[in-house]
N, C-alpha and C positions, 0 to 999 in steps of 0.2 A: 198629404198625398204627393205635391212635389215640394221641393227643397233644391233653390236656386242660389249658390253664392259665389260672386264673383266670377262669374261666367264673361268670357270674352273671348272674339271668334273674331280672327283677322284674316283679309287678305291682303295680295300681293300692294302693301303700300295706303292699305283701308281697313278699318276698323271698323265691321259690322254691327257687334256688339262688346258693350265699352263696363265690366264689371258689373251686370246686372246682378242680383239677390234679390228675393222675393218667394215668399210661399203659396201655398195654396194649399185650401183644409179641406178633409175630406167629404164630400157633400154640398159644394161650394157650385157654381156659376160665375166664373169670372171671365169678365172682357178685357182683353189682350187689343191695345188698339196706340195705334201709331201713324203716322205721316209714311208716306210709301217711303220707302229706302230707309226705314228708321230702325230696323233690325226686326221685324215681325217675323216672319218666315224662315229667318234663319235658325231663330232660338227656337222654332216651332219645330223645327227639323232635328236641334241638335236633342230636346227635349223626347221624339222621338226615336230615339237613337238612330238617324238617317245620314245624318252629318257629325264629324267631329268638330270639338272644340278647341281652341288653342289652351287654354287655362280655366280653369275653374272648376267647380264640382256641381255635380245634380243628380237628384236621388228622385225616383217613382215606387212609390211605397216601401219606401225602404231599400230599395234595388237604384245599386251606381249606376247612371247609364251610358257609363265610360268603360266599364270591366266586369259587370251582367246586363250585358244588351237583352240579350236573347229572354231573360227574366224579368224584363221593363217592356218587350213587345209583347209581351203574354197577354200584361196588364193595361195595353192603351189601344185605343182605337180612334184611327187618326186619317181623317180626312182632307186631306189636302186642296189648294183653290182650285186648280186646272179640273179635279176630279175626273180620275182616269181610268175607262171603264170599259170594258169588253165588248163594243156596242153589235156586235154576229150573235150574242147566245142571248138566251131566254134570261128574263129575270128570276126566276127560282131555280134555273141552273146554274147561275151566275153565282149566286149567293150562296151554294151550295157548294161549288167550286173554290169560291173564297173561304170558305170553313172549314174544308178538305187543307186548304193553303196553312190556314191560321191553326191547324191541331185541335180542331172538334173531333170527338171521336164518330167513328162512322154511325155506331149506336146512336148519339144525339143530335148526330148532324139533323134529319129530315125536321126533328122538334124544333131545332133551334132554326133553322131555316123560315119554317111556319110561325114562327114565334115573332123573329123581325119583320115578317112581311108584314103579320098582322100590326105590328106595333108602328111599324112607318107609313101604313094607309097604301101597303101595297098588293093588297092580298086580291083586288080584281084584276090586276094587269101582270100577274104572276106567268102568266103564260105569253105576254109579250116578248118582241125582240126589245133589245134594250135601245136600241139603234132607233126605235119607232118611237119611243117617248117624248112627252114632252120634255123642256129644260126641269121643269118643277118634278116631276116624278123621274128625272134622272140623278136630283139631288138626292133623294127620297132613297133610291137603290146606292147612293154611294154613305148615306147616313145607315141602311140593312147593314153595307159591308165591314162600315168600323163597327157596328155591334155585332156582331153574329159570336162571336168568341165572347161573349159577353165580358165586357171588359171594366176596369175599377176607373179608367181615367177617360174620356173624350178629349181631340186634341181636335178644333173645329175649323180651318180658315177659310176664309167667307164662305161661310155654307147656305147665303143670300144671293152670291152673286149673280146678274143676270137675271134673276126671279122676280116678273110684273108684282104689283101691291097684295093681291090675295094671296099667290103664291110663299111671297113674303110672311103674310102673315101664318099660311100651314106651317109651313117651316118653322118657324116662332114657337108655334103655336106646341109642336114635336119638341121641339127642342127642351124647352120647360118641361114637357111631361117627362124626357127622360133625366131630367134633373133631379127626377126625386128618387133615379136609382141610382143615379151614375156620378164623378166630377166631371165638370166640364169647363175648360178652355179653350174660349171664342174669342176669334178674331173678325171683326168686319168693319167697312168703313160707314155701315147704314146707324147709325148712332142712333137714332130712336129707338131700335132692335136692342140696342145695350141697354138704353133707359127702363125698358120692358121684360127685359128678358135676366139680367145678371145683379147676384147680389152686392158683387166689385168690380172695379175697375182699376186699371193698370194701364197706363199711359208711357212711353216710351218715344225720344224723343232723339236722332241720331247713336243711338244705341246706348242712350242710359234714362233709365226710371227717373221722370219727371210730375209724376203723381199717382196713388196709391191710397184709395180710399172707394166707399159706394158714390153711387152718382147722384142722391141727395144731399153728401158731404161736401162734393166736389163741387155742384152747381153753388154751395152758400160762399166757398173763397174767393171766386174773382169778383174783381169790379163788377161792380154793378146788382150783387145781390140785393141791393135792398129797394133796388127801385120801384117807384110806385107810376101809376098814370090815372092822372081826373080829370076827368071833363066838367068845365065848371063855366056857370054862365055871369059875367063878369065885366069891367074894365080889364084888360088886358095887362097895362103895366103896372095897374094897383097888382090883380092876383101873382102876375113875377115876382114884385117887392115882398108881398107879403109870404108868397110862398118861399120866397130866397131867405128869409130870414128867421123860417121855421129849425128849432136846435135840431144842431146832427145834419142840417141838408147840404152839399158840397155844391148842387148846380141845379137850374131847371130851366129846363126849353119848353119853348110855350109855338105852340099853333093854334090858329084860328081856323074853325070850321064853317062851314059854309050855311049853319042853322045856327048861327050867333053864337056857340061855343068856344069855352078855350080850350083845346089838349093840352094842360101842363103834365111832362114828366116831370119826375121829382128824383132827382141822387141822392141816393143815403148810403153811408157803409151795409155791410150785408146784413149786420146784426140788430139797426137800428131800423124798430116798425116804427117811420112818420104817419100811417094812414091817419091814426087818431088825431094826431095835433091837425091835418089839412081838415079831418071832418068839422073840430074845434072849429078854425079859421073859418072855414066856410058858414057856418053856423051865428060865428058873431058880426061878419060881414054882411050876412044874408044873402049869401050867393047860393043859385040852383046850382046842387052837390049833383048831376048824373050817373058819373062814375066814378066808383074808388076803387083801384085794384092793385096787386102788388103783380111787375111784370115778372114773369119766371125767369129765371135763366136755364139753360138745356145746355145737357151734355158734349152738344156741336160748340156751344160759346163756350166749354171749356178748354174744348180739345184745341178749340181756334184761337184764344187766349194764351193756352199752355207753348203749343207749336207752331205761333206764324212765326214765318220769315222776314223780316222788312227787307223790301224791298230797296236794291242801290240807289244811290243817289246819282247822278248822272258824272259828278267828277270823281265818283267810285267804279264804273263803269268805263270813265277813260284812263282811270288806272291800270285797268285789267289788259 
């Protein structure tokens, strides 16, 4: 569905986006997610034929979107973060409006009008101003408007924002549903919503791809995939020694709880399950085992992995 290669978009003396390449298949859910200033928005734009690019090629189903614009916006429907919206007219005149814009024929405009309201949970506040809604159902009418031409690609950025925890989740909750008609590329910085929601993930980092994989792939590569946490009732620096010296373990910090426990973590590379050998250990020690669990890593410890910044150091600082 797209086809990204070597795409790069400068300005005056800045590099927005730095040779990106990257696919997307049709059918797909993919989260687009970066550090702010890392090129999200731009390539979201250039992708919707909105912006030009200095070099590079991109194609939306098949269509350049450098020398058939006009044949790439047939096929996307693309909602931008400010979401910007007619807020004096009614919401099913609004959408009706936008389908008038986007080439529905008069014939199916009223269907396809009726079709998204139903389909985004708008169809009782149809005869609202748009201006009266809440934040949550003014996403909702700007998610109608990239559908209503019913289109082959979604292009999504934060289509979260703003929106308390429930609202959060309707939206979610849409968005999957129409995933099983549409592609879709989401961008948001709510990362659970990724974890939930998308079957990939694409990370980009000062304008070039710095990871590319789903988000149970991506959570097993960094530090600390393998780590584990027991609570174990004990001598304290026997269970250190001995848990230190379990194969495969690199580190383990130990706290004491305040019901005579120890919290030991345990470090292992990502691929190595200790749980067994600590159950072992604890078993021929005769230590009360509580708990044995392996801690997760999340999407957020990738992204924060993949994209901090360190911070200067203070004779870096008086450099500058």
């Amino acid at each position: 569905m797209i086809a990204v290669e070597n795409l790069t978009k400068k300005y005056a003396g800045v590099t927005a986006v730095d040779g990106l390449s990257f696919t997307v298949n049709r059918g797909e859910i993919v989260g687009f997610l970066g550090p702010n200033g890392a090129g999200k928005s731009t390539t979201m734009r250039i992708l919707s034929a909105f912006m030009p690019a200095t070099s590079g090629k991109v194609t939306v189903a098949g269509y350049d979107v450098f020398t058939q614009s006009e044949e790439v916006r047939r096929r996307i429907g693309y909602m931008p973060e400010n979401n910007p919206l007619y807020l004096e007219m009614r919401v099913s005149e609004y959408i009706n409006y936008r389908a008038a814009l986007k080439g529905v024929p008069g014939s199916k405009r009223k269907a396809r009008t009726d079709e998204v309201l139903e389909r985004c949970g708008l169809k009782d506040v149809r005869r609202r101003i748009v201006g009266h809604l809440s934040k949550g159902f003014r996403q909702r009418v700007g998610l109608a408007d990239s559908l209503v031409h019913d289109p082959d690609l979604l292009i999504l950025d934060e289509p979260t924002i703003g929106l308390d925890p429930n609202q959060i989740r309707q939206v979610r909750n849409l968005i999957k549903d129409l995933g099983k008609r549409h592609t879709i590329l989401l961008s948001t910085h709510i990362l659970p919503e990724v974890e939930m929601t998308c079957s990939r993930v694409i990370i980009i980092n000062k304008g070039k791809i710095v990871a590319s994989d789903t988000p149970e792939n991506l959570t097993k590569l960094i530090e600390g995939g393998g780590t584990v946490r027991a609570e174990i009732r004990g001598d304290r620096a026997v269970i250190e020694r001995e848990l230190g010296a379990l194969p495969g373990v690199k580190n383990v910090t130990i706290e004491t709880s305040n019901d005579g426990f120890v919290c030991a973590t345990v470090f292992a590379p990502p691929r190595n399950d200790v749980r067994v050998h600590i159950y072992e250990k604890a078993a021929a020690n005769k230590w009360t085992l509580r708990e044995l669990s392996r801690v997760r890593q999340t999407l957020e410890d990738v992204f924060v992995s993949i994209t901090r910044v360190e911070a200067p150091t203070s004779k870096q600082e008086e450099e500058k």
